[in-house]
Each structure stands twice: as C-alpha cells, then as structure tokens.
Steps between C-alpha positions, in 0.01 A plus 500: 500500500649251753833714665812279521574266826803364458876713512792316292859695576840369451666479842868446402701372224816364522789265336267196642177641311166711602321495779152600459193600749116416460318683702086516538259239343540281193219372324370464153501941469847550615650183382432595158653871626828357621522189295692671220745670714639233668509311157684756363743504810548122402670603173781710660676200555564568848643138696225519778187688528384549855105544537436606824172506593472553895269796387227260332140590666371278257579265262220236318573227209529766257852646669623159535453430146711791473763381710499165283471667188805749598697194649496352133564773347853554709545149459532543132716815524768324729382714797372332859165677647525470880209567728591692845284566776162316376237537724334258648173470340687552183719153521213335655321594178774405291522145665142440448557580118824294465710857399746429781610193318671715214574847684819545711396723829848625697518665825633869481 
C-alpha cells in the first residue's frame, strides 16, 4: 500500500474566500487523493480560492490536469482559483502544456 505524499490544509478563510496549501508531490496517486477535496471546497461558494503551492516537491501532467479541472469547476460555481507561489519547474511545466493560458497565478 503506497502511504500518502501530498498534505492539503486550509490556511485561512476570510470575507475574501479560502486560502488553501499543497504541500508534497502530486501525481496521478495523490491527485486522485486530493482531487475531491478541493472540488468540494469549490462548492462553498467562497469569492476566491487561493491554492498555494510553494510546498509542491513535485507536480507531473496529472496535477495540472487537476489544476485545470478544479479551475473549471470554480469557474462554474462563480468562484476564481488563484495559484500562489508556483514553483518553478511547476509553471515551466504548465507553459509547455498550455495550462497557464487558462489559470490565474497571483503573488502572495
């Protein structure tokens, strides 16, 4: 049995929305973990949800889809999904697979 990689915790929630941390590595496994948190989260109908994931060790195609997936999903609930403190590799990856066309990254 594979042991979990990847910490999700609400950071602080306020009158502008939620931010949220994302912390370890993301790939197929913990995507699949995670994924119905944050969709969940999505429903709250909080204005903004902050995802910040300076704490990413790893992230491959299958976290990004997540990202995409989750920005559509607070799309459609009238919520904005913000990215904060991206690593690197991360929005290099994201470039190279055309996610950084639709997602919204903001400095914190």
């Amino acid at each position: 049995m594979k042991t979990a990689l990847i910490d999700l915790k609400t950071v602080a929630r306020d009158a502008r929305g939620l931010r949220v941390s994302l912390a370890g590595e993301l790939d197929l496994y913990t995507a699949e973990q995670v994924g119905p948190r944050l969709r969940e989260l999505a429903r709250f109908g909080h204005r903004d949800i902050v995802l910040d994931l300076c704490g990413l060790s790893f992230c491959d195609s299958a976290g990004i889809d997540l990202f995409i997936r989750l920005h559509r999903r607070c799309r459609a609930e009238g919520t904005r999904l913000l990215l904060c403190d991206v690593p690197p590799l991360v929005v290099k990856s994201m470039r190279v697979l055309a996610a950084d066309r639709d997602l919204q990254f903001v400095v914190s």
